[in-house]
N, C-alpha and C positions, 0 to 999 in steps of 0.2 A: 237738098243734098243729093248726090249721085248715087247710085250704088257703088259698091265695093269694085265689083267685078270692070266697072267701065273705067277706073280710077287706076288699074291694075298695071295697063300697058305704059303710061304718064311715069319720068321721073322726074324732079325737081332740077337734078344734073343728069347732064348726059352719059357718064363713068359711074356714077353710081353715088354714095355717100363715102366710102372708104377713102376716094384718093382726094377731095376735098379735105378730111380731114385728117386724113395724117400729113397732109401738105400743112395745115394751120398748127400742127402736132409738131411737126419740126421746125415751123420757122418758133412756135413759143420756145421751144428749148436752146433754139440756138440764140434767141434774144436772154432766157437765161444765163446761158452759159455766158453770153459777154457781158453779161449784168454783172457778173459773179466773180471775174479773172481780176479783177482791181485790189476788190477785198482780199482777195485769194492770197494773193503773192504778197500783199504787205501782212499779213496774217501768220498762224503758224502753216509748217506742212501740213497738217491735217484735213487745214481750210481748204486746197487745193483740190480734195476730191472730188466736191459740188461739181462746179465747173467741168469736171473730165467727166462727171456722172451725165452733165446734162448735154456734154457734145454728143458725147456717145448717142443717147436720146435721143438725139438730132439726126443722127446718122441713120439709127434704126428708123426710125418714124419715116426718111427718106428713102430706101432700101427699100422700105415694105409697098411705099407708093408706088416704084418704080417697078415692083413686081406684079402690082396689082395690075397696073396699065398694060403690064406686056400679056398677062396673063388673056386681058380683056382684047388685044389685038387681035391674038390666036385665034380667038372662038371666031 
């Protein structure tokens, strides 16, 4: 095994881990969310908030990627 220290400079991905996974973070949720729009509407109103709870999700999870990447441009 290597030491720590030589391991240090190496990442798996080249952005980091964050935008790999909220990229996999939003596409689950928007796969939820159109999992969920079927039930929804044939359902009562209530059922309808899944769905708008997990775009939303989707949205944020996307937003935070895109801030990460510009973030990472800057430096």
């Amino acid at each position: 095994m290597a030491p720590e220290s030589s391991r240090d400079d190496r990442s798996v991905f080249a952005n980091g881990f964050a935008v790999p996974i909220t990229g996999l973070l939003s596409v689950l949720f928007a796969l939820l969310a159109g999992m969920s729009v079927f039930p929804a509407l044939s359902g009562s109103l209530g059922d309808l908030a899944l769905p708008v709870v997990f775009a939303a999700s989707s949205i944020v999870c996307f937003r935070l990627r895109q801030r990460y990447l510009a973030a990472r441009e800057s430096n």
